[in-house]
N, C-alpha and C positions, 0 to 999 in steps of 0.2 A: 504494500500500500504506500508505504512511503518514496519507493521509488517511481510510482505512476503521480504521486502528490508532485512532486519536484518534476518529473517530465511537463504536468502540467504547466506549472510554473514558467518552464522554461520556456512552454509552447505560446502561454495567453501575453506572458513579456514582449511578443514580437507581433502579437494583434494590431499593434497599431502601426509597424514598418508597414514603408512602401513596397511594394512587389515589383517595381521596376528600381535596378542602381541607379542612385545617384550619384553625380561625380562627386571624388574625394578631391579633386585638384587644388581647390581652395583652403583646404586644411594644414598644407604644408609639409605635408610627411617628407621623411629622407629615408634614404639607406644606413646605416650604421656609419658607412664609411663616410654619407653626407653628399647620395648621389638624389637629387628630387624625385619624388614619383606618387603615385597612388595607389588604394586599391584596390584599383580595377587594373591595376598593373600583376596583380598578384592572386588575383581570382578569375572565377567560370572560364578554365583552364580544363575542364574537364574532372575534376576531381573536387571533393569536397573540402571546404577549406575551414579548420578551429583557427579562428584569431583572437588572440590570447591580450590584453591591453594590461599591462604592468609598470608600476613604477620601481626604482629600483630599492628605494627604501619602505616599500608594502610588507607589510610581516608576512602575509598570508600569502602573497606573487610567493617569497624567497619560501618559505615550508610546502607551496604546492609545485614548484618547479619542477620537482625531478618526477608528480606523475606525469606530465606533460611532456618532459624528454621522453620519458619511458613510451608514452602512449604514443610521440611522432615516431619514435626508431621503429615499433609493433608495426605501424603503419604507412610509413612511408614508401612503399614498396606499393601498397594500397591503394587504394583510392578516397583515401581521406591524410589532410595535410595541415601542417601546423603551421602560424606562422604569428611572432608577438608584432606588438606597439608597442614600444616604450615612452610613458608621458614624460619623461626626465627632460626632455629638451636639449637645449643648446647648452645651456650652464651645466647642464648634469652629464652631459654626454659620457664624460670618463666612470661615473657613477654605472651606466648604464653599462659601458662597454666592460667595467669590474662583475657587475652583475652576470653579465653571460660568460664570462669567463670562468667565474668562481663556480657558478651552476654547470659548464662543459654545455649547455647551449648546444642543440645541434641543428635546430629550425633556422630561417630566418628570420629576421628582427628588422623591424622599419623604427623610427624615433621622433616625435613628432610634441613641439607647446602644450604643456596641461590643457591651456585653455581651447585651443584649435582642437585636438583629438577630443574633447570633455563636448564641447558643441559637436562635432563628427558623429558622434554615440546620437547625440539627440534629434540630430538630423536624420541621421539613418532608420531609428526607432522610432522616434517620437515623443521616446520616454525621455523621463528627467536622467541627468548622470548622474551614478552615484557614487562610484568608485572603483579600485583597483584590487583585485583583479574582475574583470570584467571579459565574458566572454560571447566570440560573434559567432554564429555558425551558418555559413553560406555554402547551397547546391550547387554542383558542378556546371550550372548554368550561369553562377553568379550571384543568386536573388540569394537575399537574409532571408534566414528562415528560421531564427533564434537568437536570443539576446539575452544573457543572464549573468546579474551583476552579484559578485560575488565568487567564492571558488565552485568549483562543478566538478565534481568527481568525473572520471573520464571512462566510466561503466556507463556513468548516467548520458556523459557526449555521442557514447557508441550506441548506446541505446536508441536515444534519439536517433541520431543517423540511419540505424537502420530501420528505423519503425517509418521515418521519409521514403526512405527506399521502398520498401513492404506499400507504401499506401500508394506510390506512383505508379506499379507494376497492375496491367492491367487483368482484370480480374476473368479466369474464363467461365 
């Protein structure tokens, strides 16, 4: 019961997204290294995309990081793909770049102004933001199809995911 509680959750959190992307290009994301881009650079790629929004000093980002390694290395091979935000920004950057280092990181990582990525969330959703760790979960076609702020056990992500798949697959 309490894992269909929390699917729900994670399902009615995205009731109010749009079903077509809207461009991210306004928000400012980089590359780690500090190359510009979006995430429509990085998604409906054909595979399912966890985007993971962390800052680097979030207790709960650094304690749930290594299931989110665990769960990209399980699936990367897959068709489902990880990939963070870090809100550290421009002043934080070495913070952030210590954070993936320390955790061994093995997704990629965009880095992008609190307040730019923090309106990005609410653009996309429609929800209020409310913090870190926050996660996004978009179909191999691109579209959000889940938004849930806080940590998400990554049982609960695959769950999800597949019960998308299960409901798309047409019925004989």
């Amino acid at each position: 019961m309490k894992n269909i509680t929390s699917l729900l959750i994670l399902m009615i959190s995205i009731a109010f997204a749009a079903t077509s992307f809207a461009s991210t290009d306004q928000y400012g994301l980089k590359s780690i290294e500090g190359k510009a881009t979006n995430l429509e650079a990085h998604i409906g790629k054909g595979d399912w995309k966890v985007v993971i929004l962390w800052a680097s000093d979030c207790h709960a980002c650094n304690q749930e990081a290594e299931q989110y390694i665990q769960f990209h290395e399980a699936n990367k091979d897959k068709n489902i793909k990880l990939m963070g935000v870090s809100l550290d920004g421009a002043a934080k950057l070495d913070e952030a770049k210590a954070f993936i280092k320390r955790h061994d990181v093995t997704f990629p990582n965009l880095i992008g102004e609190f307040e730019q990525v923090a309106s990005m969330y609410e653009s996309l959703t429609g929800g209020q933001w409310l913090g870190t760790p926050t996660i996004l979960i978009y179909n191999p076609k691109g579209e959000l199809k889940a938004a849930q702020p806080g940590a998400v056990p990554v049982s609960l992500i695959e769950e999800f995911i597949n019960s998308q798949i299960m409901a798309a697959k047409p019925s004989n």
